[in-house]
C-alpha positions as CSV (number, residue, x, y, z in Angstrom):
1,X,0.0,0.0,0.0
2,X,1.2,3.2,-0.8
3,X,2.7,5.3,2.2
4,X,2.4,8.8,0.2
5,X,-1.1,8.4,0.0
6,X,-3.5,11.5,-0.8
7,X,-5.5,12.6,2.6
8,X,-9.1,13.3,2.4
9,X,-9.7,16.7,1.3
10,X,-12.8,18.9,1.9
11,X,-13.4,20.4,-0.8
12,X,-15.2,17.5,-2.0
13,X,-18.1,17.6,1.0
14,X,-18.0,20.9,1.0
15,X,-19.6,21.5,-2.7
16,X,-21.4,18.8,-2.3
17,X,-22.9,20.5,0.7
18,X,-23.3,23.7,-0.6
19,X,-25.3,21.6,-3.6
20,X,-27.5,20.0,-0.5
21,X,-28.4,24.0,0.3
22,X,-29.1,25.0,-2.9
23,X,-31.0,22.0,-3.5
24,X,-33.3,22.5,0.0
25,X,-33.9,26.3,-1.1
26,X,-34.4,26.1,-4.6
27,X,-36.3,22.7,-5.2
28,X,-39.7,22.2,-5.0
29,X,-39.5,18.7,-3.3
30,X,-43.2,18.4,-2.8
31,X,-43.8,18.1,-6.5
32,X,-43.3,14.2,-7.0
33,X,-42.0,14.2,-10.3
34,X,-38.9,15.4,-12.9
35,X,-40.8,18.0,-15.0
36,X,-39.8,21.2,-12.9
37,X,-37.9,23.3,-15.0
38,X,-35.8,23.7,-12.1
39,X,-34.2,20.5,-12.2
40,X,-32.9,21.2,-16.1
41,X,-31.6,24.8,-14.3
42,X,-30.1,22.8,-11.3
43,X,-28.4,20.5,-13.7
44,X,-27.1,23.2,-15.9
45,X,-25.3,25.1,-12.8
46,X,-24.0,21.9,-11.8
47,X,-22.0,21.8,-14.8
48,X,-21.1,25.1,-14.9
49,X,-20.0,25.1,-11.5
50,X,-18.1,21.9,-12.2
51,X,-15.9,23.7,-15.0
52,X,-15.8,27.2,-13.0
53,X,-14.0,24.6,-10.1
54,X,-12.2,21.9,-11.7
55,X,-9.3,23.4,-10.5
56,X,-10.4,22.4,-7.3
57,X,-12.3,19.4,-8.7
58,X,-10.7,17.9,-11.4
59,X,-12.9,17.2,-14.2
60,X,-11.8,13.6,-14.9
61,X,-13.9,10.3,-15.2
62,X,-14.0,9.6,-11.5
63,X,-15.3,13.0,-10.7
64,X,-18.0,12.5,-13.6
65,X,-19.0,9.1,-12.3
66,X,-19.0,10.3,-8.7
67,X,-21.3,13.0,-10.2
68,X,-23.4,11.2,-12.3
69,X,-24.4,9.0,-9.2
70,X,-25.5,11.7,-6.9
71,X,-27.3,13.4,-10.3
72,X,-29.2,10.4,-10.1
73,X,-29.7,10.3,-6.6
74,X,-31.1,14.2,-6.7
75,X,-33.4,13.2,-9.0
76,X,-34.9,10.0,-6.9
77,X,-35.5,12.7,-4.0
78,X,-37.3,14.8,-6.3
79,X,-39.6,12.7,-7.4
80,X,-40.2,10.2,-4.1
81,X,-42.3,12.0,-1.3
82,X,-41.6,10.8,2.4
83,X,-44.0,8.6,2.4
84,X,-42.8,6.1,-0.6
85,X,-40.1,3.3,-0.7
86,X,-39.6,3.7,2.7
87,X,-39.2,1.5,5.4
88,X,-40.7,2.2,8.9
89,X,-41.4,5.6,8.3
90,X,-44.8,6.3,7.7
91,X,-45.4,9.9,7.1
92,X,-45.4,13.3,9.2
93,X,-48.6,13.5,11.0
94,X,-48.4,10.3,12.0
95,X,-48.2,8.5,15.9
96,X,-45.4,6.6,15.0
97,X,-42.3,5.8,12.8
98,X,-38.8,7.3,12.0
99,X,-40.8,10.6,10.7
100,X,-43.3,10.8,14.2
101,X,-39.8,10.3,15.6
102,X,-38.0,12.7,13.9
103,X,-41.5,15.1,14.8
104,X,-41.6,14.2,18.5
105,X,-37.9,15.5,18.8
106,X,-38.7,19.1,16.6
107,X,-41.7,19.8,18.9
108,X,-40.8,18.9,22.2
109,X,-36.9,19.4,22.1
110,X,-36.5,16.0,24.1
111,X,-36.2,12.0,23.6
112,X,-39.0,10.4,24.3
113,X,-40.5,10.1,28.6
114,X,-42.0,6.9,27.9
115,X,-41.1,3.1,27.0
116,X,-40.0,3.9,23.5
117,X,-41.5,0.7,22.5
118,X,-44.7,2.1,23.0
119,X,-44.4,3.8,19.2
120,X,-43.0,1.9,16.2
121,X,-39.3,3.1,15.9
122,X,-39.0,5.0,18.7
123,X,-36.3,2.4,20.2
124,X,-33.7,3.5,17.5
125,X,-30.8,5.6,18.8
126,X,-31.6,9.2,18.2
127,X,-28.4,10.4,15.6
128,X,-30.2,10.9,12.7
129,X,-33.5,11.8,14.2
130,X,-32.0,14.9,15.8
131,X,-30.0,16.0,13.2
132,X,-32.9,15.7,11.0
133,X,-35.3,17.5,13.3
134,X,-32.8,20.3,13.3
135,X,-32.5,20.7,10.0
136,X,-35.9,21.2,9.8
137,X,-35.9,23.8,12.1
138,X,-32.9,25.2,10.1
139,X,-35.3,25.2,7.0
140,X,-38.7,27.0,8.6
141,X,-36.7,29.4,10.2
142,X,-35.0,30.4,7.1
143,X,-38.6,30.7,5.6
144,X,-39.0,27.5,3.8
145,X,-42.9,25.8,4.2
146,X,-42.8,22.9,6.6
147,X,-44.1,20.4,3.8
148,X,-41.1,21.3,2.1
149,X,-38.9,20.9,4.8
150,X,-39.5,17.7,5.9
151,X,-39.0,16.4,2.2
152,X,-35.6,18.1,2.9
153,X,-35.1,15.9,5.3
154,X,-34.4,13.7,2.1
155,X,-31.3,16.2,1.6
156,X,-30.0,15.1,4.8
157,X,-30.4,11.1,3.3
158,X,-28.9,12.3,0.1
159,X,-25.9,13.8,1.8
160,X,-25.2,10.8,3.8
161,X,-25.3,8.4,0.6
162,X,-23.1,10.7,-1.6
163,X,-20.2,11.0,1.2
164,X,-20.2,7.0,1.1
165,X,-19.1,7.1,-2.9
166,X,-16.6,10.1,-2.3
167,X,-14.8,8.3,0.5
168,X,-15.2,5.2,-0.9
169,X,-12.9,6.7,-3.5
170,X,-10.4,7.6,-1.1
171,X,-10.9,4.1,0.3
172,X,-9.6,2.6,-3.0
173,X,-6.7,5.5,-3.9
174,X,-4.8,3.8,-0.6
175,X,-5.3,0.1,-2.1
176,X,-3.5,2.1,-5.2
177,X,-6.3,0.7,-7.4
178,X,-5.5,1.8,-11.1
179,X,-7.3,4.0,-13.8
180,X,-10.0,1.0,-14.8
181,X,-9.9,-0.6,-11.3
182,X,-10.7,2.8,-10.0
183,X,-13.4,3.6,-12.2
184,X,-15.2,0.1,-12.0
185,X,-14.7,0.3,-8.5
186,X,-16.4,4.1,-8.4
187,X,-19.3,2.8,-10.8
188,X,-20.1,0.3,-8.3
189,X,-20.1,2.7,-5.4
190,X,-21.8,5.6,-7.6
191,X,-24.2,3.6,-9.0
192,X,-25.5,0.6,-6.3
193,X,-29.7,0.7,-6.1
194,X,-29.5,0.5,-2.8
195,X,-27.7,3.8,-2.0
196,X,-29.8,5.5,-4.7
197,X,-32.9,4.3,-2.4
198,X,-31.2,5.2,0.7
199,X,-30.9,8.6,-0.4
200,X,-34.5,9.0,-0.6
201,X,-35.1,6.8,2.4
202,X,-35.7,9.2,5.8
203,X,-34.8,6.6,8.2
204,X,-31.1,5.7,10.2
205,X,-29.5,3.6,7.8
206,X,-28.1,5.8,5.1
207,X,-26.2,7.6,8.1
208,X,-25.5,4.2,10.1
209,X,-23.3,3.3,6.5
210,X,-22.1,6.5,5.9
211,X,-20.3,6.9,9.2
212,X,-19.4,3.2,8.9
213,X,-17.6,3.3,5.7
214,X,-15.6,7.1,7.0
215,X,-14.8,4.9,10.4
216,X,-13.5,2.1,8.0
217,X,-11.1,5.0,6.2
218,X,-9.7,6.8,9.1
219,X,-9.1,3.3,11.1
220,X,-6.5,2.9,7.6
221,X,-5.4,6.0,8.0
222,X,-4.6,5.5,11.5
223,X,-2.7,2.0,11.1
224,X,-0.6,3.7,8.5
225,X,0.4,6.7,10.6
226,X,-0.8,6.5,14.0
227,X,-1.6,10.3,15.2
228,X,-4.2,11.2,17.9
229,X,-6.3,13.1,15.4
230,X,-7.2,9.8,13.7
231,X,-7.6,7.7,16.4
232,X,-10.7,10.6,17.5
233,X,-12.4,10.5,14.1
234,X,-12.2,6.9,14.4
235,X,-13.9,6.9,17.4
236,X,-16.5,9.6,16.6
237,X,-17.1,7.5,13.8
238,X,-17.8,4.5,15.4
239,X,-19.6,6.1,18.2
240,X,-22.0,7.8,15.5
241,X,-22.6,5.0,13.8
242,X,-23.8,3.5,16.6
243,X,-25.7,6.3,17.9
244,X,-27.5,6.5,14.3
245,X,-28.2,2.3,14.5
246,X,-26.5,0.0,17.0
247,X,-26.0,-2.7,14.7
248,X,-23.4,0.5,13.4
249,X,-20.8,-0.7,15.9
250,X,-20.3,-4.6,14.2
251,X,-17.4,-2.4,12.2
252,X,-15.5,-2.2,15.0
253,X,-14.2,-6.0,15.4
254,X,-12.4,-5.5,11.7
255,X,-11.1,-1.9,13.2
256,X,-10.0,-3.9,16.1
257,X,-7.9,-6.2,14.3
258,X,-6.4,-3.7,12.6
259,X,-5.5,-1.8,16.2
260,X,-4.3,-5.0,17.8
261,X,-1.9,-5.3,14.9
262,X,-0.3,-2.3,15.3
263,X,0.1,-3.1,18.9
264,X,1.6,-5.8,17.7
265,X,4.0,-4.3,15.1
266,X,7.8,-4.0,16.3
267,X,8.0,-0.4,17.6
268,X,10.3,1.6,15.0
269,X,13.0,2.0,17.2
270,X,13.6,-2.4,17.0
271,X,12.3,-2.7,13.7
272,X,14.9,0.0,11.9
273,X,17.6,-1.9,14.1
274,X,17.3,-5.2,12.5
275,X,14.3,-5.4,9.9
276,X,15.9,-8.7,8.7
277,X,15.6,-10.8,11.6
278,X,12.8,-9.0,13.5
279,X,9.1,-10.7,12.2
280,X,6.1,-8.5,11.5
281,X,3.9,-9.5,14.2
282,X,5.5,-10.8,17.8
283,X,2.9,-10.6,20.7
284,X,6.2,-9.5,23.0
285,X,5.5,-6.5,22.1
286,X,2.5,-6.0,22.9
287,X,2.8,-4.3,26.3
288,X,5.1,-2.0,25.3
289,X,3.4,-0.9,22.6
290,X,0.1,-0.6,24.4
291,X,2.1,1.7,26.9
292,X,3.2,3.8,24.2
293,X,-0.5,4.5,22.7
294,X,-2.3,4.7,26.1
295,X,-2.9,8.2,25.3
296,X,-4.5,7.0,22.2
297,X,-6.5,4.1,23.8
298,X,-8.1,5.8,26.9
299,X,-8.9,8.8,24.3
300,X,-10.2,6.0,21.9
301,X,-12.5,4.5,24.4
302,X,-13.6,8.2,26.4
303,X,-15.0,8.9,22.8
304,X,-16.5,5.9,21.1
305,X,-18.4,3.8,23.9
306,X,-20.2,6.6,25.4
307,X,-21.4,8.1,22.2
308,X,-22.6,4.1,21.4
309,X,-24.2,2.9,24.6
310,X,-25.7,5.9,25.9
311,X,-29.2,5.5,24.4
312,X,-29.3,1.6,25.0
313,X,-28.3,2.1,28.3
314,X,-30.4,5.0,28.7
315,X,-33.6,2.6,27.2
316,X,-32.4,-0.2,29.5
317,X,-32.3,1.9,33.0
318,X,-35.4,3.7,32.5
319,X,-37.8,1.6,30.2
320,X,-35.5,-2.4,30.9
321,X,-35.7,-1.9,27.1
322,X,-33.4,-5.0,26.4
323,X,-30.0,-4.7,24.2
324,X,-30.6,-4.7,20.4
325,X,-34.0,-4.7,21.2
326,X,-35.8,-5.1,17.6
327,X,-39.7,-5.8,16.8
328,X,-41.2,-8.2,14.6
329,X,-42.2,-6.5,11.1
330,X,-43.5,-8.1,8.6
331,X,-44.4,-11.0,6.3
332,X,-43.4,-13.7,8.3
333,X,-40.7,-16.7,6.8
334,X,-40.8,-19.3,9.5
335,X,-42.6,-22.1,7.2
336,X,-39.4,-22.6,5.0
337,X,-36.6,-24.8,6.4
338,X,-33.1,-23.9,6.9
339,X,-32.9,-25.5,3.4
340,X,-34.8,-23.3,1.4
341,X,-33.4,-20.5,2.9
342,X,-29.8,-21.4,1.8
343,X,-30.3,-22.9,-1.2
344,X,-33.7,-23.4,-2.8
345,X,-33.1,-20.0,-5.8
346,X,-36.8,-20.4,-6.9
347,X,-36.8,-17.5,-9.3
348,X,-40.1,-16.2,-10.3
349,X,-39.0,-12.6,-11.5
350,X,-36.1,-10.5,-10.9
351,X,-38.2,-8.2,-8.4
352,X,-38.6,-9.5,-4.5
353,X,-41.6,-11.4,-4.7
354,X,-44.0,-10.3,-2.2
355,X,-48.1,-11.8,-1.5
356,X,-49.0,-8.0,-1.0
357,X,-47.5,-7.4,-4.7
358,X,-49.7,-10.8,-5.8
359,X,-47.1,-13.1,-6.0
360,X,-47.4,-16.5,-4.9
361,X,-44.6,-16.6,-2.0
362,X,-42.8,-14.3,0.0
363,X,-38.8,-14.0,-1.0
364,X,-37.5,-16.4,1.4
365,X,-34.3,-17.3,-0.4
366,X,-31.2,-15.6,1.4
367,X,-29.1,-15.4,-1.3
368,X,-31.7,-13.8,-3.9
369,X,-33.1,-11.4,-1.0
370,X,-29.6,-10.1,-0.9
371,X,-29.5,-9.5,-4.8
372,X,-33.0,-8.4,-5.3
373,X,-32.8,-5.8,-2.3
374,X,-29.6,-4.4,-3.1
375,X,-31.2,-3.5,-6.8
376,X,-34.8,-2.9,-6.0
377,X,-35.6,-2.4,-2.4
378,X,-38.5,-4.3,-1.6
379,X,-40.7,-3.3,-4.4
380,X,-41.7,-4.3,-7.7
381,X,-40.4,-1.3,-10.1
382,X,-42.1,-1.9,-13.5
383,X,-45.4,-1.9,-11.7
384,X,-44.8,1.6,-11.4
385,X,-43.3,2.0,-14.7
386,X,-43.5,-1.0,-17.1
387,X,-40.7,0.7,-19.5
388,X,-38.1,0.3,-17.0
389,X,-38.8,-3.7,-16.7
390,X,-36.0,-5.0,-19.7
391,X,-33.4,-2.8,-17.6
392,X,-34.2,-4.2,-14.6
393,X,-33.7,-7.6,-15.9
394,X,-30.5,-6.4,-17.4
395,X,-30.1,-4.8,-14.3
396,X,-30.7,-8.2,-12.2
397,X,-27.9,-10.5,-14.6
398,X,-25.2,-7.8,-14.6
399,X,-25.8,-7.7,-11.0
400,X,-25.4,-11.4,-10.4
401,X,-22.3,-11.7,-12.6
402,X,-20.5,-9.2,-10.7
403,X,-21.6,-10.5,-7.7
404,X,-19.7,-13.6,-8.2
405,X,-16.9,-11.9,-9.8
406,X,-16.4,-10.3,-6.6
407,X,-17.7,-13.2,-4.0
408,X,-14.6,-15.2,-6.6
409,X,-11.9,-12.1,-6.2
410,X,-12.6,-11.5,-2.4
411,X,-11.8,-15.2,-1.8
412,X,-8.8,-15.4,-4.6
413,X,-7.0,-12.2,-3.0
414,X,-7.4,-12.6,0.4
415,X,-5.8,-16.3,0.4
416,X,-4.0,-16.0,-2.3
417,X,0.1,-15.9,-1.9
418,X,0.3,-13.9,-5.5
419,X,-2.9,-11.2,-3.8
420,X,-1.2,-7.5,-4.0
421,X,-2.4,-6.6,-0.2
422,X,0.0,-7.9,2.6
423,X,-1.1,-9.8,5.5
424,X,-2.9,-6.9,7.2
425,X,-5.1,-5.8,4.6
426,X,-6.2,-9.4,4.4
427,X,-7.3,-9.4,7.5
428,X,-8.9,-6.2,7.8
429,X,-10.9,-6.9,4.7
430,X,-11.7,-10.1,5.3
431,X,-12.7,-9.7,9.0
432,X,-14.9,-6.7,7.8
433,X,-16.6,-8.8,5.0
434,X,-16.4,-12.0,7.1
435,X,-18.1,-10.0,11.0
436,X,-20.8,-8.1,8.5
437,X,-22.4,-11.4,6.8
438,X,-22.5,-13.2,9.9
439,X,-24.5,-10.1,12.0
440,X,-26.6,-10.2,8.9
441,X,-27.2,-13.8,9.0
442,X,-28.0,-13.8,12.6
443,X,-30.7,-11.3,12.0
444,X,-32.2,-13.1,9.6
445,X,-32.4,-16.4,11.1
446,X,-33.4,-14.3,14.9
447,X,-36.2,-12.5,12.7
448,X,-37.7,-14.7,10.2
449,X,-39.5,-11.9,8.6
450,X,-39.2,-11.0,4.7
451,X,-38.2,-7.6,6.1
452,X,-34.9,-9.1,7.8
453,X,-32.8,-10.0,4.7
454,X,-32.9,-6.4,3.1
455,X,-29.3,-5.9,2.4
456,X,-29.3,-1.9,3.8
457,X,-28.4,-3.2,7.4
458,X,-24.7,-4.5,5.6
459,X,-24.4,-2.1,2.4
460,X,-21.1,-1.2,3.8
461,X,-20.1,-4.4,2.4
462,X,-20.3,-3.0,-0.6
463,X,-17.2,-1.1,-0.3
464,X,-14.7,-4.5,-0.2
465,X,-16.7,-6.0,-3.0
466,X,-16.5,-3.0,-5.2
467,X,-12.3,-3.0,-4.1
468,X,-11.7,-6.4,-5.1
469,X,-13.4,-5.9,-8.4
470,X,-11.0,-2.9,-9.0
471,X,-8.6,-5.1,-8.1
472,X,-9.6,-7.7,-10.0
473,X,-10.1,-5.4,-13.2
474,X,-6.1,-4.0,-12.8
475,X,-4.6,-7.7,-12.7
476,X,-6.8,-8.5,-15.7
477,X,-6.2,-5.5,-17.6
478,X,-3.2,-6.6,-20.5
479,X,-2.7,-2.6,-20.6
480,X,-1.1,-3.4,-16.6
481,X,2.1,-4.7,-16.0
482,X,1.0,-7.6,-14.0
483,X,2.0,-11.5,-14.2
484,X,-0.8,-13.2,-15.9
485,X,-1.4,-16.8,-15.4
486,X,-4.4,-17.3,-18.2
487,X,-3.8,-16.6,-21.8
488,X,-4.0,-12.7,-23.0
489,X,-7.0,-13.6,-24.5
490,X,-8.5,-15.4,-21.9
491,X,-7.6,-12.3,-19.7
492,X,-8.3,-9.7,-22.4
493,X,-12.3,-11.2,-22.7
494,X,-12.6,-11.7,-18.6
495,X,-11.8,-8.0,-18.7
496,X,-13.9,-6.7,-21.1
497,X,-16.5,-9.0,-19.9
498,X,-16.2,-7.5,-15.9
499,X,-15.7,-3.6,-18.2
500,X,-18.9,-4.3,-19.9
501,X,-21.3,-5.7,-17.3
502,X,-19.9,-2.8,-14.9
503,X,-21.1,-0.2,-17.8
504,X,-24.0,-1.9,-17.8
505,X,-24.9,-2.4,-14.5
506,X,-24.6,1.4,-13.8
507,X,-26.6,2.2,-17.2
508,X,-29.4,0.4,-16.0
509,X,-29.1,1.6,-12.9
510,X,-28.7,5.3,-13.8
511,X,-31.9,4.6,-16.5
512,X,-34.2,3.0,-13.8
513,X,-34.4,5.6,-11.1
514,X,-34.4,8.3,-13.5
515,X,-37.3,6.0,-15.6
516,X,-39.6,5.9,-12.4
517,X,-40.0,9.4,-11.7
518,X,-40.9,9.9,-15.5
């Protein structure tokens, strides 16, 4: 890995706030649909803008892809109202959900007195529902209609999803991806359904996975060059993404690994003394080093587990709400055996089927949940608008084949001896990848419910996925100096092959969630 690395820059999150502004002023969010002349305006001053600063913001094909994506994802906020694609929300006006939540906070400028299990969502760690409440504030006072400024709350969503893609970027620029790993890798990122829903989505999870992914890239930062600055955003990071959803914290066993092997790393004094005799790892070192980041640890620890456990413990002491505390919802899947759910991939359409859509089962099949979600939500698409249906089944097969390209590359480079990533990149990754499935799987098989195997509670995963595809791409690429152990054209048609269904797969994408609001 590269040890002059590029450090995350602002600039980025700044525009990209300053577009979140201009979007909750200037957009008429209560419309429901693309025709506003506005959005052709808002579109127009994005590119202007983007050649007045490509000094600042480089106008190359990652920027454009980056761009494209949250384009896209502006225009799904446009045209979905709070109410639709949503999951636990309800609406404003309502007794219960995120947005009763979100409303309970704005008007009474308190959590909740009572046992929060008394109102659908009101268990959930309060993050996202305060910064969302004061953003609404922020908006009325600054003269904006309250029907408009709770569909701004969808700005706050939007926000959230387009930091993942930005420092997802900066994610793969340390694994030294190259310029077609990079850009699959970004399309990936950029283009994923699921982020495109979250944006639009007003409930914890697009936050949860934002702060996830940023706690994932300043935990690198960290191993690489451990400073006290790092080690705080770290923990902030952790600590928020816990505070937005607790199942937020399940990144810190991979960040652990990676923190334990530092400890474990021959201080630089030892290692610079004899680096040809002295291993990598040697557990005798382990005190010493843990002496010589105390400061680091206790600062570590004051930050992150507070900001985690204070509304679980706070729900526990006053209410005996009980740890990870989560309500049934939904269609039930208890009938089908452990079989089924594995391995039975009964495929009746590309969309989740549902009985409340009129299909004949509910998607009970982990495996094609995971797929399905991750493209479509929970909701049948061309029933809204039967021209997007021959994308989405493009959609659905370029989905599945890089699915297994990546399942195949995550496997092939993290045990492989001729991978590019050393030891601890391994296990970092693969403790990430490995400690996010298995939190998933547990929830599904503790909730049997339809509702349970929605891939939004892991879409972080998507970030290790969408890196070993870029990494993939570079070691097929014949353009790359790498050792090939195929024939060129053998690796000259696997790589136009993963090129092609990556262009497509964000084509479709990109076509869909425009298509719908059409």
């Amino acid at each position: 890995m590269n040890q002059h690395h590029q450090s995350l820059r602002l600039e980025p999150f700044v525009l990209l706030f300053s577009l979140c502004m201009l979007i909750s002023l200037a957009l008429d969010g209560t419309r429901e649909d693309l025709y506003s002349g506005t959005f052709l305006f808002l579109f127009a001053a994005i590119l202007l803008g983007s050649w007045a600063l490509r000094k600042y913001l480089p106008l190359n094909w990652i920027t454009i892809i980056i761009g494209l994506g949250i384009l896209v994802r502006i225009a799904y906020i446009l045209y979905t109202p709070v109410w639709c694609r949503q999951h636990d929300v309800i609406n404003f006006g309502a007794e219960e959900g995120h947005a009763a939540y979100i409303e309970y906070l704005l008007n009474n400028h308190a959590l909740p007195d009572f046992d929060p299990r008394e109102k659908w969502a009101f268990f959930q760690p309060p993050l996202h529902h305060i910064l969302a409440a004061l953003w609404i504030r922020i908006n009325t006072k600054f003269g904006i209609p309250l029907q408009q400024a709770q569909e701004n709350v969808q700005v706050l969503t939007l926000f959230y999803t387009s930091t993942i893609s930005i420092i997802s970027y900066y994610i793969f620029k340390e694994f030294q991806l190259k310029k077609w790993g990079m850009r699959i890798a970004c399309m990936v990122m950029a283009f994923s359904p699921v982020f495109i829903l979250m944006s639009g989505s007003i409930n914890n999870d697009a936050l949860c996975i934002s702060l996830q992914v940023t706690a994932l890239y300043f935990a690198i930062k960290w191993y690489q060059e451990p400073r006290l600055w790092s080690v705080i955003l770290t923990a902030v990071s952790i600590g928020g993404a816990a505070m937005a959803k607790l199942s937020g914290v399940s990144v810190a066993l991979a960040i652990g690994v990676l923190f334990l092997l530092r400890l474990l790393t021959p201080p630089a004094d030892v290692a610079s003394a004899d680096n040809t005799t002295v291993k990598h790892f040697q557990w005798k070192y382990l005190g010493r080093n843990i002496l010589f980041y105390l400061k680091q640890i206790i600062v570590f620890f004051l930050i992150c587990v507070p900001l985690a456990l204070w509304s679980p413990i706070r729900n526990k002491v006053l209410f005996n709400v009980p740890f990870f505390y989560t309500p049934a919802v939904g269609e039930g899947l208890e009938q089908y055996s452990l079989f089924q759910r594995l391995f039975d991939l009964r495929l009746s359409s590309v969309f989740p089927a549902m009985i409340n859509n009129g299909d004949a089962y509910d998607e009970y099949n982990i495996l094609l949940a995971l797929i399905k979600t991750s493209l479509f939500g929970e909701y049948n698409l061309a029933a809204e608008n039967p021209f997007v249906n021959p994308f989405c089944i493009l959609l659905f097969i370029t989905a599945v084949i890089l699915a297994a390209a990546a399942f195949a590359a995550t496997i092939y480079f993290i045990f492989s001896k001729r991978s590019m990533l050393s030891f601890e990149w391994k296990l970092f990754l693969g403790v990430f990848y490995v400690s996010q499935l298995l939190v998933y799987l547990m929830f599904v098989f503790k909730q049997q419910y339809f509702s349970s195997q929605d891939i939004r509670y892991i879409a972080g995963i998507l970030v290790p996925e969408a890196l070993f595809l870029g990494i993939l791409a570079d070691k097929l690429n014949p353009a790359e100096d790498t050792v090939s152990v195929i024939s060129s054209r053998t690796q000259s048609f696997a790589f136009f092959t993963l090129l092609t269904c990556t262009e497509l797969y964000a084509l479709c994408a990109f076509g869909i969630y425009i298509g719908i609001g059409l």
